[in-house]
N, C-alpha and C positions, 0 to 999 in steps of 0.2 A: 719631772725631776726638778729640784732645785738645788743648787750651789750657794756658797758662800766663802766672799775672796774678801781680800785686804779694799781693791776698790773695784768701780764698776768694771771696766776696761778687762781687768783677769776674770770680775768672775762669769763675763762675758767667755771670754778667750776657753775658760772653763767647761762652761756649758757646751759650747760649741766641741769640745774636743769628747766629751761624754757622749754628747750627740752624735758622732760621726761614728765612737764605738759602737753605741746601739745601734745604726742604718748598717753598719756591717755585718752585726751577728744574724749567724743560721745555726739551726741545730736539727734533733729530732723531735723538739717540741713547738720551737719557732721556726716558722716556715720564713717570713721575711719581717724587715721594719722598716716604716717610710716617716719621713718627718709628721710635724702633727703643728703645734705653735712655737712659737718664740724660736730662738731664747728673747724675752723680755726679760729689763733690766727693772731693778726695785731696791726699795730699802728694808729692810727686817725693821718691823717697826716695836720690837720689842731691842734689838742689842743693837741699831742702827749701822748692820754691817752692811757692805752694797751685795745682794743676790742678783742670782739671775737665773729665771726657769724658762722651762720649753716639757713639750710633750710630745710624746712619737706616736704609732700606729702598728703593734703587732697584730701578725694574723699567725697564730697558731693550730697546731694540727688539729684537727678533731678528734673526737674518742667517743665510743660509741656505747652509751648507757643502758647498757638489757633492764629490760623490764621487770620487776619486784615479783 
């Protein structure tokens, strides 16, 4: 996921807060979510606004595909 804040620092502060809602969510189709990278801070280098991504790790249920 990527954000985009005023500067680095929020859109830091951002990610991390998006972040921590994903490592919380369960459902019936997501089983759990574990961190993955970042957040790493950057620049959009097309509208020079400060971003900052990261990536998590779900492991979803399975479903069982019958044969054709």
């Amino acid at each position: 996921m990527t954000v985009w804040h005023k500067d680095a620092d929020q859109a830091h502060d951002l990610a991390m807060l998006c972040q921590g809602l994903l490592l919380v969510h369960s459902g019936p189709v997501i089983r759990g979510v574990r961190p993955g990278t970042g957040p790493i801070a950057a620049l959009d280098p097309d509208s020079e606004v400060d971003l900052s991504t990261f990536t998590v790790l779900a492991n979803v249920r399975p479903t069982v595909v019958a044969p054709a």
